[in-house]
Chimera marker file (.cmm) of the C-alpha trace (Angstrom):
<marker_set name="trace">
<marker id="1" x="0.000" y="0.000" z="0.000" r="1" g="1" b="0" radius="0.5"/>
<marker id="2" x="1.556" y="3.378" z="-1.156" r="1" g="1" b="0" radius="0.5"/>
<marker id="3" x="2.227" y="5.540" z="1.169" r="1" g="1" b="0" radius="0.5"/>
<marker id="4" x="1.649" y="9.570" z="0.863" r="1" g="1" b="0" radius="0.5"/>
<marker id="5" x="3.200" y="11.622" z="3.210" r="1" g="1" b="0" radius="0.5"/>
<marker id="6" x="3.465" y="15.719" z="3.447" r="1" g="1" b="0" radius="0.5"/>
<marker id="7" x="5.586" y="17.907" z="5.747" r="1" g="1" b="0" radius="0.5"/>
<marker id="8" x="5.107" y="21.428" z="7.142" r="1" g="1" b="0" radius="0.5"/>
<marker id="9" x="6.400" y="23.043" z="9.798" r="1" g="1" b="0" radius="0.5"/>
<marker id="10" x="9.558" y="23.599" z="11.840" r="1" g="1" b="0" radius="0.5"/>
<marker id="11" x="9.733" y="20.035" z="11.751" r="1" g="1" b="0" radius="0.5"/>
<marker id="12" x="9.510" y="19.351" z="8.227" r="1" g="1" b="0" radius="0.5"/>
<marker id="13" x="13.287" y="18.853" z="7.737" r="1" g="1" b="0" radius="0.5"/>
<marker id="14" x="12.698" y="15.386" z="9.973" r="1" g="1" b="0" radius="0.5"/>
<marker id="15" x="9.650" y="14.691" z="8.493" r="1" g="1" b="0" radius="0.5"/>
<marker id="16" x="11.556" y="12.923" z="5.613" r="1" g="1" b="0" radius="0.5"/>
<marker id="17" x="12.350" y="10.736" z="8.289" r="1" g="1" b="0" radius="0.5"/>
<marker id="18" x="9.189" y="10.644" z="10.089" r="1" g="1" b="0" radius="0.5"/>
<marker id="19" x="10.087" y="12.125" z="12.962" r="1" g="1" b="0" radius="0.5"/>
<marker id="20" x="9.241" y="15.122" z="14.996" r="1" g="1" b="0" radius="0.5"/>
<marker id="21" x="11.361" y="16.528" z="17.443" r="1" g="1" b="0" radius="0.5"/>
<marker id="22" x="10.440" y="20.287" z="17.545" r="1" g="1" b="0" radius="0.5"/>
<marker id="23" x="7.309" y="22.490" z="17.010" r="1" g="1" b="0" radius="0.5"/>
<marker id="24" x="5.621" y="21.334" z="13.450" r="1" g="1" b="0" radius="0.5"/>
<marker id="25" x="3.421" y="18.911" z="11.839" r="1" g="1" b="0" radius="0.5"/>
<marker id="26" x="3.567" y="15.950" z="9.664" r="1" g="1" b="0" radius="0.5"/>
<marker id="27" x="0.592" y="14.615" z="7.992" r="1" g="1" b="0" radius="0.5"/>
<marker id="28" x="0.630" y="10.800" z="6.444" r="1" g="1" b="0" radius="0.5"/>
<marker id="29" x="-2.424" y="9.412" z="4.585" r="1" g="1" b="0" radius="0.5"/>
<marker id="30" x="-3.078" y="5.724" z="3.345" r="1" g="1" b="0" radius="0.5"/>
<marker id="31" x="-6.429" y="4.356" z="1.653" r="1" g="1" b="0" radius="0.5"/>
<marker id="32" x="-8.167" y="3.820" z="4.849" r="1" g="1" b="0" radius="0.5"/>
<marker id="33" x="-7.069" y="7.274" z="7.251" r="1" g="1" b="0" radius="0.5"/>
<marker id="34" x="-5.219" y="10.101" z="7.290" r="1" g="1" b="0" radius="0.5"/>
<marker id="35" x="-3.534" y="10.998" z="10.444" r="1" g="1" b="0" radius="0.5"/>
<marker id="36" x="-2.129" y="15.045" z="11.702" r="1" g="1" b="0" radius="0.5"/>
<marker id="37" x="0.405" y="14.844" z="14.090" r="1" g="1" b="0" radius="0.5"/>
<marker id="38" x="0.931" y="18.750" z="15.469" r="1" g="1" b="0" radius="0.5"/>
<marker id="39" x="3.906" y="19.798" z="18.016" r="1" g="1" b="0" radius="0.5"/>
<marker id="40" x="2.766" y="22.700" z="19.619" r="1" g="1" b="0" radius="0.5"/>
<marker id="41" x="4.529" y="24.783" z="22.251" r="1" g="1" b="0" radius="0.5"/>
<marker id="42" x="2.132" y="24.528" z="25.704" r="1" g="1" b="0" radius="0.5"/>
<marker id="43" x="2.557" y="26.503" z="29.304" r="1" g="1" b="0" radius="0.5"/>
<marker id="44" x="5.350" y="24.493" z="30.294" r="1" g="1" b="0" radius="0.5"/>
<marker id="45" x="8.684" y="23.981" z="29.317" r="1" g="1" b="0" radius="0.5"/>
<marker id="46" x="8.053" y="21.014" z="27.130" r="1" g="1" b="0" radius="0.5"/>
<marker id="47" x="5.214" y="20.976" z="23.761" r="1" g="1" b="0" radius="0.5"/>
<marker id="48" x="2.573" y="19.256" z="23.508" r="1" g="1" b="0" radius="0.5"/>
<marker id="49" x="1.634" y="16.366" z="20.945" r="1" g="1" b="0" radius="0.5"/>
<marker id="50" x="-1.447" y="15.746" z="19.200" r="1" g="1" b="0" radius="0.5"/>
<marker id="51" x="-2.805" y="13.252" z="16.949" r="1" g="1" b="0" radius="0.5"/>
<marker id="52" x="-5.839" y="13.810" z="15.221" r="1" g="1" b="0" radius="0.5"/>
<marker id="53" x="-7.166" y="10.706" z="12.375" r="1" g="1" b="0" radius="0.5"/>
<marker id="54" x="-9.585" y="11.161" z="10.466" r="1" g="1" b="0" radius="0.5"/>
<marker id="55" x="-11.434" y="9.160" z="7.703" r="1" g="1" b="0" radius="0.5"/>
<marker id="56" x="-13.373" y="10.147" z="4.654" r="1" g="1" b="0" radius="0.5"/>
<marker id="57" x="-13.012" y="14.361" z="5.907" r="1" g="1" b="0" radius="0.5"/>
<marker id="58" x="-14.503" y="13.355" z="9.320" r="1" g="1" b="0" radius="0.5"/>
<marker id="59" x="-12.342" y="13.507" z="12.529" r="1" g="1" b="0" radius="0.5"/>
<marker id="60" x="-12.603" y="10.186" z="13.673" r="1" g="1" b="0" radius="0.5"/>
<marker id="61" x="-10.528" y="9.741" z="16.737" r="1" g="1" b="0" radius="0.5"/>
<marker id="62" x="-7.532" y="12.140" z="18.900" r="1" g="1" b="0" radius="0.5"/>
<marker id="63" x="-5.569" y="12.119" z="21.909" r="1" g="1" b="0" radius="0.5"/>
<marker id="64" x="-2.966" y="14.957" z="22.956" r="1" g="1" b="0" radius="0.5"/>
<marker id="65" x="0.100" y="13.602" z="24.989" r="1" g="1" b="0" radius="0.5"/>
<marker id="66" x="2.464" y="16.467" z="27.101" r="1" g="1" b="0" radius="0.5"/>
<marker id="67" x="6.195" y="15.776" z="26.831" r="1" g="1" b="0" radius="0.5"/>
<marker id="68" x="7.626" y="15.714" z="30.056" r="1" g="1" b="0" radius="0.5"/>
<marker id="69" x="11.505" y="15.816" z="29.610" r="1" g="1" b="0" radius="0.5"/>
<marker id="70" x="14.550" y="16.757" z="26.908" r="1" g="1" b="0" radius="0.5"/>
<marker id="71" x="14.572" y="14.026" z="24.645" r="1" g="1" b="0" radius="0.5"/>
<marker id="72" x="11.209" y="13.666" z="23.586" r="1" g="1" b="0" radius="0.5"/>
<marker id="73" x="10.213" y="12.556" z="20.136" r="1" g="1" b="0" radius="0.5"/>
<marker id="74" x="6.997" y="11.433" z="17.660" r="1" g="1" b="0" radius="0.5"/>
<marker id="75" x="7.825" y="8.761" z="15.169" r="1" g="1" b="0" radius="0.5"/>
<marker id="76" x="5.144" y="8.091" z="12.254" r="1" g="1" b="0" radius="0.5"/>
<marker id="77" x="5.466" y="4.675" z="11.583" r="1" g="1" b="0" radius="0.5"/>
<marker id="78" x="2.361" y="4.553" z="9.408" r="1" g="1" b="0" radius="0.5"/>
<marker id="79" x="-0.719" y="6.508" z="9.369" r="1" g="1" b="0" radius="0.5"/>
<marker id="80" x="-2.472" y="4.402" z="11.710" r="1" g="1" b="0" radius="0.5"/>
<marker id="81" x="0.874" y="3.693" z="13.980" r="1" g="1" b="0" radius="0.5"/>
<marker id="82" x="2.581" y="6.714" z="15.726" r="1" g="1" b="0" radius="0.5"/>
<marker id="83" x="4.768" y="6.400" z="18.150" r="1" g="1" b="0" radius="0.5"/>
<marker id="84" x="5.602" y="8.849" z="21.253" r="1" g="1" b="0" radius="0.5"/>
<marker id="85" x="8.760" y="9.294" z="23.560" r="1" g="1" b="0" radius="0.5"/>
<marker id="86" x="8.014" y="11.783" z="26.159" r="1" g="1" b="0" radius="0.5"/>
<marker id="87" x="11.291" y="12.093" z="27.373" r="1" g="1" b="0" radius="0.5"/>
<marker id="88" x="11.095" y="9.397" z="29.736" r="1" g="1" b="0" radius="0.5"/>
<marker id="89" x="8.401" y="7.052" z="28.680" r="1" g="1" b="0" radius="0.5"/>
<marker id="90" x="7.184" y="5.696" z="25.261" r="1" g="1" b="0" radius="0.5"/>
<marker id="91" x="3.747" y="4.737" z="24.011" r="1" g="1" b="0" radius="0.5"/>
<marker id="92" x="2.160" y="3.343" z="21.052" r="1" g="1" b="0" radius="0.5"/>
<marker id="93" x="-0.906" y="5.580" z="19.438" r="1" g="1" b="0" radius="0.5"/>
<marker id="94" x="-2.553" y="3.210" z="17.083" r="1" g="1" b="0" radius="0.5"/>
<marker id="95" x="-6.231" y="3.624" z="15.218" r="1" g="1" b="0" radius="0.5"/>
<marker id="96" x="-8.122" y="0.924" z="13.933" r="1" g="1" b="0" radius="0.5"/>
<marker id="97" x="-11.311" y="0.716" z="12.454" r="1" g="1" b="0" radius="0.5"/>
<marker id="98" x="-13.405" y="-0.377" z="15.941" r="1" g="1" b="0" radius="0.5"/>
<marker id="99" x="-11.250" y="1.749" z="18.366" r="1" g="1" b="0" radius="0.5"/>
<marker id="100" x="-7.913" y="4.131" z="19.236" r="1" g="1" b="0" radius="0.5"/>
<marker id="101" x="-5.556" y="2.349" z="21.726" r="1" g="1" b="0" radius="0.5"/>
<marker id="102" x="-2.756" y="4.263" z="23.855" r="1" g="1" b="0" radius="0.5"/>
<marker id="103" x="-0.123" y="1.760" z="25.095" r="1" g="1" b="0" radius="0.5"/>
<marker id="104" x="2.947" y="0.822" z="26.824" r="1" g="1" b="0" radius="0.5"/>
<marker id="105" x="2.687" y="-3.188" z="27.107" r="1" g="1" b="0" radius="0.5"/>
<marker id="106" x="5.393" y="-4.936" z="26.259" r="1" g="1" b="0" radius="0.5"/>
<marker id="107" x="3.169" y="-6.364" z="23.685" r="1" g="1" b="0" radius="0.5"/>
<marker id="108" x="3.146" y="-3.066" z="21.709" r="1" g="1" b="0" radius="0.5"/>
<marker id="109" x="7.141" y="-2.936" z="22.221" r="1" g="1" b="0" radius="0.5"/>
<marker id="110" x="7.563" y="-6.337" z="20.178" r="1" g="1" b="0" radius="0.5"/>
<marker id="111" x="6.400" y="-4.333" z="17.483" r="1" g="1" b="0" radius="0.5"/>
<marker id="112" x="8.456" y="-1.369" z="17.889" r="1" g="1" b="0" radius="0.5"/>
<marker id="113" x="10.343" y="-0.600" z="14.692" r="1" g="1" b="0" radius="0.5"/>
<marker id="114" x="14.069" y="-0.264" z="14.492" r="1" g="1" b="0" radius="0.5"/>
<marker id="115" x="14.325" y="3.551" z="13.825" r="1" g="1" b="0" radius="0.5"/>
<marker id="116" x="12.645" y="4.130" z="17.328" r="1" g="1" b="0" radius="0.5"/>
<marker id="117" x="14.557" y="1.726" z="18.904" r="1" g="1" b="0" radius="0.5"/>
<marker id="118" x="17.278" y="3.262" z="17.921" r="1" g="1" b="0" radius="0.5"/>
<marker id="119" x="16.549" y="7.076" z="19.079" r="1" g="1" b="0" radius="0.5"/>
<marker id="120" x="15.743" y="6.217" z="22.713" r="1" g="1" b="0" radius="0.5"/>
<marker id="121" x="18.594" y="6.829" z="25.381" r="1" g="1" b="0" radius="0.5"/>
<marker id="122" x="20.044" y="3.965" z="26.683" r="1" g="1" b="0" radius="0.5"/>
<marker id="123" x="18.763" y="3.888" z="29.712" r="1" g="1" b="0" radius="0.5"/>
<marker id="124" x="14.959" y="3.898" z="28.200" r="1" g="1" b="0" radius="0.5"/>
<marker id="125" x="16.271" y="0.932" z="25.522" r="1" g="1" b="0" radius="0.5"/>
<marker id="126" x="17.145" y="-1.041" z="29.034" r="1" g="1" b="0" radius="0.5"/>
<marker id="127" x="14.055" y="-0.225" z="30.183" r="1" g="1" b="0" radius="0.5"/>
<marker id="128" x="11.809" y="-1.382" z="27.384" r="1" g="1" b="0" radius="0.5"/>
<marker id="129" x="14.101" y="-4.061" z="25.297" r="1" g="1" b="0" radius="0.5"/>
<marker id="130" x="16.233" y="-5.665" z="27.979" r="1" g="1" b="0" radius="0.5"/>
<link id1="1" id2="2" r="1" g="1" b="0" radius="0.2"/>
<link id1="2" id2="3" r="1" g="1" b="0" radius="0.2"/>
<link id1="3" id2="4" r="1" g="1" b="0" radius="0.2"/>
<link id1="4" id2="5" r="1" g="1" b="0" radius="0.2"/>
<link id1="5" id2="6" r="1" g="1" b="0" radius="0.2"/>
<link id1="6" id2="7" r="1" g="1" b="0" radius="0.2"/>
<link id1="7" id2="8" r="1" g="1" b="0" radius="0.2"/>
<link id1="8" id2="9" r="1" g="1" b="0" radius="0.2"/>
<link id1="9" id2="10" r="1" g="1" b="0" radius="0.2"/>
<link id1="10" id2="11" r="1" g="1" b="0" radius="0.2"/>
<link id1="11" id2="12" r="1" g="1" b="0" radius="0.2"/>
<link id1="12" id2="13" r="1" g="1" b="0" radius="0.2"/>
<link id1="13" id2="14" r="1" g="1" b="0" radius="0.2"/>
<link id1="14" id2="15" r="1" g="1" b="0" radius="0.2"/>
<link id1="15" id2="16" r="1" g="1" b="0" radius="0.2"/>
<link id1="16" id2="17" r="1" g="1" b="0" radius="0.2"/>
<link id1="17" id2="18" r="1" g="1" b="0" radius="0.2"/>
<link id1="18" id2="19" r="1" g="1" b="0" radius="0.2"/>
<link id1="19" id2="20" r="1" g="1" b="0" radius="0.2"/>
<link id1="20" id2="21" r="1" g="1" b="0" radius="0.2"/>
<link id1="21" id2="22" r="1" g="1" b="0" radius="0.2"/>
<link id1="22" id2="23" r="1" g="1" b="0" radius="0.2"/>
<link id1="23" id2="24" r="1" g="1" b="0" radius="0.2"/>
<link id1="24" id2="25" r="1" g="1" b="0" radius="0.2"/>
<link id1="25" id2="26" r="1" g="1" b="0" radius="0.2"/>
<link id1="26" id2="27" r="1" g="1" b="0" radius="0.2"/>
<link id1="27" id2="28" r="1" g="1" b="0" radius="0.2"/>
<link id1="28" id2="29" r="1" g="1" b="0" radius="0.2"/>
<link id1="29" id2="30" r="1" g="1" b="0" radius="0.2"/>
<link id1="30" id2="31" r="1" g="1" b="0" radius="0.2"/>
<link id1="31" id2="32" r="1" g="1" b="0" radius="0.2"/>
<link id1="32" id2="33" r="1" g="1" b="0" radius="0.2"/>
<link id1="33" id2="34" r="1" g="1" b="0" radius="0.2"/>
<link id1="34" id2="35" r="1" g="1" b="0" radius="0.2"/>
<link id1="35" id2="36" r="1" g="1" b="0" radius="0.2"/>
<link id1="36" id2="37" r="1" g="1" b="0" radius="0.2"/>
<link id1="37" id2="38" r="1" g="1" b="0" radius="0.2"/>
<link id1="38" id2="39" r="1" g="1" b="0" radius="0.2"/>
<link id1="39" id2="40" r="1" g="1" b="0" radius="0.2"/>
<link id1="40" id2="41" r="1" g="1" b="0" radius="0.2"/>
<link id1="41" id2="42" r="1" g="1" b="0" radius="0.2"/>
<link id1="42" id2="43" r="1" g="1" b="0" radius="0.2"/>
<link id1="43" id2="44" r="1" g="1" b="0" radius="0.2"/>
<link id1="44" id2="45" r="1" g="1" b="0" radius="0.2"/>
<link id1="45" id2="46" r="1" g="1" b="0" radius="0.2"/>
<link id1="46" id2="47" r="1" g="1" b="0" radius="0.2"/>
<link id1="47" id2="48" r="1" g="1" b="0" radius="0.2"/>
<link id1="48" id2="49" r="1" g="1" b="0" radius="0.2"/>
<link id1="49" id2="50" r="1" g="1" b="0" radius="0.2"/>
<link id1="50" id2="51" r="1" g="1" b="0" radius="0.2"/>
<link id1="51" id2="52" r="1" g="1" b="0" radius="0.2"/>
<link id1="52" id2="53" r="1" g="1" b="0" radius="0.2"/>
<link id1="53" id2="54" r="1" g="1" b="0" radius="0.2"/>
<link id1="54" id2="55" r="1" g="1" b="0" radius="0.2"/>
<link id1="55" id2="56" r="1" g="1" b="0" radius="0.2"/>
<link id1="56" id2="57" r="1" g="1" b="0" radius="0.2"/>
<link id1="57" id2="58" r="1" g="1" b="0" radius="0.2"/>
<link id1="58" id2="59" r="1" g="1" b="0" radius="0.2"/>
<link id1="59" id2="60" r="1" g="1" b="0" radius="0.2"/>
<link id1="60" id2="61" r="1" g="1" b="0" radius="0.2"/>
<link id1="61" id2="62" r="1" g="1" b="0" radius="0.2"/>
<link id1="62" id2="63" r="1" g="1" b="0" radius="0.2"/>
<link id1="63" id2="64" r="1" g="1" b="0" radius="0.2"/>
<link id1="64" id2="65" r="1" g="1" b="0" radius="0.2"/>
<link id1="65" id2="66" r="1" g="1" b="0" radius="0.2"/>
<link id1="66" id2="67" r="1" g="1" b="0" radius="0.2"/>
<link id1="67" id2="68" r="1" g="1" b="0" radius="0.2"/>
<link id1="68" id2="69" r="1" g="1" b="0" radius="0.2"/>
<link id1="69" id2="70" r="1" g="1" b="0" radius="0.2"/>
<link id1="70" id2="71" r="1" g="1" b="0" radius="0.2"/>
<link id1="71" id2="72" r="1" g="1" b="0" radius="0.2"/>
<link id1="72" id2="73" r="1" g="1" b="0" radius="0.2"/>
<link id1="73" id2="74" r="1" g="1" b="0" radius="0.2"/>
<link id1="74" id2="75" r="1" g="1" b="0" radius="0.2"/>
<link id1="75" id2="76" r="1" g="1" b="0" radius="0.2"/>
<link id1="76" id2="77" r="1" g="1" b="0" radius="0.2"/>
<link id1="77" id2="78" r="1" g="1" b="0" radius="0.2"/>
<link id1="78" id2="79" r="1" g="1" b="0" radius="0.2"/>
<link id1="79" id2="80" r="1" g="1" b="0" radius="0.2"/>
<link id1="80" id2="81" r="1" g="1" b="0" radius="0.2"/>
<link id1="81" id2="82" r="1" g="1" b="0" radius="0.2"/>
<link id1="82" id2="83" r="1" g="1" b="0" radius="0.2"/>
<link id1="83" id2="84" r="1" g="1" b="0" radius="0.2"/>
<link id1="84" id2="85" r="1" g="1" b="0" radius="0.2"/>
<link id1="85" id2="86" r="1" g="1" b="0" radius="0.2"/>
<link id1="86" id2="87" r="1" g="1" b="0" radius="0.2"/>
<link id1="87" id2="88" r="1" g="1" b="0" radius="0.2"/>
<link id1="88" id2="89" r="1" g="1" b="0" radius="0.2"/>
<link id1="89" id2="90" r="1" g="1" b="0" radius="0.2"/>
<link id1="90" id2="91" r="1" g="1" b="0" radius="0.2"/>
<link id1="91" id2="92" r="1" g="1" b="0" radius="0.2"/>
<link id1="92" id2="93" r="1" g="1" b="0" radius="0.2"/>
<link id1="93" id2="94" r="1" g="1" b="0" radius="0.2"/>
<link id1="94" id2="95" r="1" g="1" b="0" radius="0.2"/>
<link id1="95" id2="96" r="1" g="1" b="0" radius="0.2"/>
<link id1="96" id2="97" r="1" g="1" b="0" radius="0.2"/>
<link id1="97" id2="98" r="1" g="1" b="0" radius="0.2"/>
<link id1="98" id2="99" r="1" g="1" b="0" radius="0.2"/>
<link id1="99" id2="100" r="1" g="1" b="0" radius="0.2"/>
<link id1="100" id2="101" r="1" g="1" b="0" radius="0.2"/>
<link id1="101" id2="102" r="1" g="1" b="0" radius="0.2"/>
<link id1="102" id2="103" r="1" g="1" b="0" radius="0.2"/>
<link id1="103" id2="104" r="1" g="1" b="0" radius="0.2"/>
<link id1="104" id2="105" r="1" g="1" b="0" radius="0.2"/>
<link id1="105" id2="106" r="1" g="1" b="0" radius="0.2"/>
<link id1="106" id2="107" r="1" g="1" b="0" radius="0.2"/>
<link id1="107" id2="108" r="1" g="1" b="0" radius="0.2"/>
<link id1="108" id2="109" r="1" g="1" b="0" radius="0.2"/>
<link id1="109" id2="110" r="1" g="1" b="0" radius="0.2"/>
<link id1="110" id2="111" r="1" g="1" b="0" radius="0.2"/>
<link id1="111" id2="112" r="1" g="1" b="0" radius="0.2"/>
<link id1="112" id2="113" r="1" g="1" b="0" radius="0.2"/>
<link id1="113" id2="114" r="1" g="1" b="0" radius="0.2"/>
<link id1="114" id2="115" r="1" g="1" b="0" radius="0.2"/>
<link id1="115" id2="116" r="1" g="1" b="0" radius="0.2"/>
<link id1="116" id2="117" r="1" g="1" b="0" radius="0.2"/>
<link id1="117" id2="118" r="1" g="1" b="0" radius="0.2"/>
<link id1="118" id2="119" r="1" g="1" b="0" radius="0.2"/>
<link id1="119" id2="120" r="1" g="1" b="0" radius="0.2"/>
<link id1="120" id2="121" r="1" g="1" b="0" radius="0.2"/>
<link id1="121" id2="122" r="1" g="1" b="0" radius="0.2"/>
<link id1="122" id2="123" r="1" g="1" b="0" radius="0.2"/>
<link id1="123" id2="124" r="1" g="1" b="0" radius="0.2"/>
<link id1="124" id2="125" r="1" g="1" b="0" radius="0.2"/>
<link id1="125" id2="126" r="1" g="1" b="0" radius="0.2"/>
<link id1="126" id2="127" r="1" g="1" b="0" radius="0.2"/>
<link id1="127" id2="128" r="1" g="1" b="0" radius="0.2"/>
<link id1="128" id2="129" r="1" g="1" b="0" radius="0.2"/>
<link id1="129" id2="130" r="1" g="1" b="0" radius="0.2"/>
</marker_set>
């Protein structure tokens, strides 16, 4: 299945790569969804991530997620399939067509593809892929 995916943003020079790591957005689409992940700057010290799918130009499903710590970082591994590093703990945001699941079981992790894997500090990797 082709994959279409658009950049804007500060974070567009990642986007190539599908990550976010600063204020931006990246937008990926497939034949079932499109999904808008936005970086926004919030009251704290740290931004704010949201995820909004939609399907057929309806908003379907969203959640929002605050970083908490340096490091953070959103990987779009597909349109239905983003991943989130707050800075000190990661999570899977993933959309199918019955419901949207947030999670952090090891389950999720088994599926966790290299490239994310890869970005998390050591001591997370430990945590998460001993």
């Amino acid at each position: 299945m082709a994959l279409a995916m658009f950049c804007s943003g500060v974070g567009a020079a990642e986007g190539e790569r599908q990550f976010l790591r600063s204020v931006g957005s990246l937008s990926l689409s497939d034949a079932q969804v499109h999904a808008l992940v936005t970086v926004s700057k919030s009251t704290n010290a740290f931004p704010t991530v949201s995820v909004t799918w939609r399907a057929g130009g309806v908003a379907t499903d969203a959640n929002s997620k605050s970083m908490t710590q340096a490091g953070w970082f959103v990987f779009a591994e597909q349109p239905a399939r983003i991943w989130v590093f707050d800075g000190d703990g990661l999570s899977l945001l993933e959309r199918s067509d019955k419901a949207l699941s947030d999670s952090s079981s090891p389950e999720a992790f088994k599926r966790c593809p290299r490239q994310v894997r890869e970005a998390l500090p050591e001591r997370i990797r430990k945590r998460y892929f001993k």
